[in-house]
C-alpha positions in Angstrom: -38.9 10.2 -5.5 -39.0 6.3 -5.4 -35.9 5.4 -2.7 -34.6 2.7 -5.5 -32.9 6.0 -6.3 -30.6 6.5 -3.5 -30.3 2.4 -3.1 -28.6 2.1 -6.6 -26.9 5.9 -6.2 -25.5 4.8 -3.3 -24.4 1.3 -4.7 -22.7 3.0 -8.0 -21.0 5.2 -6.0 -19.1 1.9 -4.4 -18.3 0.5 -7.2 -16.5 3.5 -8.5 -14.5 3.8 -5.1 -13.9 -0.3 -5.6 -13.1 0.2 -9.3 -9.8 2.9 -8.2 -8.8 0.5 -5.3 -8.4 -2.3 -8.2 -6.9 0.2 -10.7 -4.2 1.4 -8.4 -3.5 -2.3 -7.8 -3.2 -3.1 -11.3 -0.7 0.4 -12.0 1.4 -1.0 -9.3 1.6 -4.5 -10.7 5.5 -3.7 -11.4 6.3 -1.6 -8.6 8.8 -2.7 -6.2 7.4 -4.1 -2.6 4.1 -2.9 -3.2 1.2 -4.8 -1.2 -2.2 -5.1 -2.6 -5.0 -3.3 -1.7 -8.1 -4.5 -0.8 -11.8 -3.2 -1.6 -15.0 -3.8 0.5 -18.3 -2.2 0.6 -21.2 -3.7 3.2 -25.1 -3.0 3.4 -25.8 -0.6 6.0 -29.5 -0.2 7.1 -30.8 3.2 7.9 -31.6 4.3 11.1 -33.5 7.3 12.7 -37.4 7.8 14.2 -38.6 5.5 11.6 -38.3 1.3 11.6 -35.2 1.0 8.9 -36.9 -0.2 5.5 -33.9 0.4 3.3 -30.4 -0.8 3.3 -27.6 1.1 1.5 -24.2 0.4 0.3 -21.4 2.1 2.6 -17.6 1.1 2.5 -15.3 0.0 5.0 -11.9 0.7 5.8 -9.7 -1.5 2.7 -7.4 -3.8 4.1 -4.2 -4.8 2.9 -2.4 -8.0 1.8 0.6 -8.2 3.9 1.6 -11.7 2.2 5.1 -12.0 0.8 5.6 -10.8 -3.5 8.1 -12.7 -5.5 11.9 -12.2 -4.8 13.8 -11.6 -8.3 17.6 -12.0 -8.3 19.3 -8.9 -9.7 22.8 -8.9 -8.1 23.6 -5.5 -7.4 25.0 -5.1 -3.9 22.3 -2.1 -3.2 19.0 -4.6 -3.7 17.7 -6.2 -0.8 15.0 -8.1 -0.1 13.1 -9.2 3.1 13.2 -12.9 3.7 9.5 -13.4 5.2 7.9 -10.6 7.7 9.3 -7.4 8.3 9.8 -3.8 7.3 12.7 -1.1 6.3 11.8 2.0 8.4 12.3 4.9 6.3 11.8 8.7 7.0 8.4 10.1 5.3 8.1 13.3 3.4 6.6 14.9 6.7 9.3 13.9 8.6 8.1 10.9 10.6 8.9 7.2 10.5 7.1 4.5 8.0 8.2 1.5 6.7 8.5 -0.2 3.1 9.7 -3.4 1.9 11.4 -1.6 -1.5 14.5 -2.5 -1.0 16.2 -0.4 -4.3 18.3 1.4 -2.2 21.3 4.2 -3.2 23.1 7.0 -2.2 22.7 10.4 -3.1 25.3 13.0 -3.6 25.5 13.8 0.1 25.7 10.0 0.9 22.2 9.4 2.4 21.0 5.9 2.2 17.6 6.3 0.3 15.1 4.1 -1.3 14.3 3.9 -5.2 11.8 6.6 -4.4 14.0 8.9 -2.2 13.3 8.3 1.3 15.8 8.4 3.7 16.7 4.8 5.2 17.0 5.1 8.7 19.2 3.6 11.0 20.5 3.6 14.7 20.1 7.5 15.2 18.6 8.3 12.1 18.7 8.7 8.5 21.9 6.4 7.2 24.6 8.7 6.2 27.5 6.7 4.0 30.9 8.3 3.9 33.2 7.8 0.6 34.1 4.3 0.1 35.3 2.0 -2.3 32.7 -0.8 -1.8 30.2 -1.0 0.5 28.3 -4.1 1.9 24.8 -4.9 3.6 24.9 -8.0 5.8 22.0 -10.1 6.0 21.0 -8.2 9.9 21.1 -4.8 8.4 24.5 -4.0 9.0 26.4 -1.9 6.4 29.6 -2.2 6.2 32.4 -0.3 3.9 36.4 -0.4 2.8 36.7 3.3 2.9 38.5 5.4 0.1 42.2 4.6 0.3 42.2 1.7 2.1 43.3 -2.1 1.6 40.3 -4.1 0.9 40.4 -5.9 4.4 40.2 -2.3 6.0 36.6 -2.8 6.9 34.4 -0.7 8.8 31.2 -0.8 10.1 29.1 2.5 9.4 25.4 1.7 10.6 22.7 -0.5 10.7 19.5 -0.6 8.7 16.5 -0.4 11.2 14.4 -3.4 11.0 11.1 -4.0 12.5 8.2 -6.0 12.5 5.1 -5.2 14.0 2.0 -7.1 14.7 -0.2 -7.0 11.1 -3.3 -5.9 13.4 -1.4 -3.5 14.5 -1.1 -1.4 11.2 -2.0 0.3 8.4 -1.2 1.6 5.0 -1.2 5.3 4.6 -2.2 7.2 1.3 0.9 7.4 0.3 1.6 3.9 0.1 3.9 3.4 3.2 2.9 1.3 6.2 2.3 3.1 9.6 2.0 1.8 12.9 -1.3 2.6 13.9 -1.6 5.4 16.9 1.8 6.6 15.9 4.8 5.3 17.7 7.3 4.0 16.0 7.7 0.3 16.2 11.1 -1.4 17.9 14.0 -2.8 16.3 13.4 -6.7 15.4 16.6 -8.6 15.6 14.8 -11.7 14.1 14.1 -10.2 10.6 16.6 -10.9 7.9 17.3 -9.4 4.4 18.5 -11.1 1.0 21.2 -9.1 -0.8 21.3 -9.3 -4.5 17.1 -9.6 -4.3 14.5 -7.1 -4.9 10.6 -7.9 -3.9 7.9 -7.7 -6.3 4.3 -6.8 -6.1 2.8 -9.3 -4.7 -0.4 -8.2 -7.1 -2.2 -10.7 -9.0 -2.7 -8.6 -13.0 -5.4 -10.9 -13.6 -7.9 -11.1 -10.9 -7.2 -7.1 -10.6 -8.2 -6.9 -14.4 -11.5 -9.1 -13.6 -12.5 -7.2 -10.6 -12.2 -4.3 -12.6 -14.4 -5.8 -15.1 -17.0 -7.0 -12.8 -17.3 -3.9 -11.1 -17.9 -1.9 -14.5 -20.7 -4.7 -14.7 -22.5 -3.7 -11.7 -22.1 -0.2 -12.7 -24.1 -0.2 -15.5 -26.6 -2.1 -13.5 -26.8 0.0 -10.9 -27.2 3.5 -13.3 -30.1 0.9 -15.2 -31.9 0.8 -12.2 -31.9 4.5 -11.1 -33.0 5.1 -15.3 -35.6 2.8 -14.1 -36.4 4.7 -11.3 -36.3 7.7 -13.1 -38.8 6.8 -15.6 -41.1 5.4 -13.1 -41.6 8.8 -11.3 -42.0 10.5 -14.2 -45.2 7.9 -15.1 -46.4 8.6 -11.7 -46.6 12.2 -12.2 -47.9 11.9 -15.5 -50.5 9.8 -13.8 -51.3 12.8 -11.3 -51.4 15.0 -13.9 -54.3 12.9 -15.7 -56.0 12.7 -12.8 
């Protein structure tokens, strides 16, 4: 079978991968703190007992845009935004610690600090745990501060502090799931220099419309590619036919 076949196989194949990388981005246009993904496939020559004679199409690992979204002013106390680099450590669904820049915090019903999605905040020894109060303030450091239930309004306590940190980019990665991991596992180290915006929520920082022509493109080379192993196709069957004859 002519090798064109495995060339453009492998090539379609890349797309598609390329084409879900640029779809997530574009469903997560509106979602809060969300970083771009990025999509990259390079030519990979063969190797074995042989001298390589065909290059195919293999991906790499995506990287990330790290870069700063918009900051939108919505007012409510609970809405914070990072001002430059940093991260909000939260506690992932397996129980171990990741970071987010959605900063649409709230409480639940058994006063746990948690993001928009649910995660646990996490703070000095833990997840954030805010006792009844009647108002409740984040300073610009992390620190929460409340006026507990009962008490005159200049009755203000400190609770916790938010735990903010702010690794080297090189040094990681975005998970499946969508929250950033340092890579090899440890958690990162408290970063007394990062500094949030209350009254501020961060948007995507994805661009709809060069997501939306990616997408495009890649469809484009798509059909190419499946042209080409049609191509192929029909070309083996000629040859046989040839064989046949003679």
């Amino acid at each position: 079978m002519d090798k064109a076949l495995y060339i453009s196989m492998s090539g379609a194949k890349q797309s598609m991968l390329a084409q879900q990388a640029h779809s997530n981005n574009l469903a997560n246009v509106n979602t809060t703190g969300f970083k771009n993904d990025f999509a990259q496939a390079r030519s990979m020559p063969v190797y074995g007992e042989h001298h390589p004679t065909r290059a195919y199409a293999m991906t790499e690992r995506p990287g990330t845009n790290f870069e700063q979204g918009p900051l939108n002013e919505t007012g409510r106390d609970l809405d914070v935004a990072i001002k430059g680099d940093g991260w909000i450590a939260v506690q992932a669904p397996d129980g171990s610690e990741a970071y987010t820049r959605a900063g649409d915090l709230q409480t639940d019903i058994n006063g746990i600090l948690r993001t928009g999605s649910g995660l646990a905040v996490l703070g000095n020894g833990g997840p954030v745990s805010i006792p009844p109060a009647a108002s409740m303030e984040l300073g610009a450091d992390g620190t929460i501060s409340i006026v507990p239930l009962g008490q005159t309004p200049d009755a203000i306590a400190e609770v916790d502090r938010i735990k903010l940190v702010n690794p080297p980019r090189d040094q990681i990665e975005k998970g499946l799931d969508g929250l950033i991991r340092v890579k090899g596992g440890d958690p990162a180290v408290v970063d007394a220099d990062v500094r949030l915006e209350s009254g501020f929520l961060e948007a995507s920082n994805v661009n709809a419309v060069d997501s939306l022509t990616e997408i495009l493109s890649l469809a484009r080379q798509y059909e190419l590619h499946v042209k080409v192993m049609s191509a192929a196709d029909e070309n083996s069957e000629a040859a046989a036919r040839l064989l046949q004859i003679s």
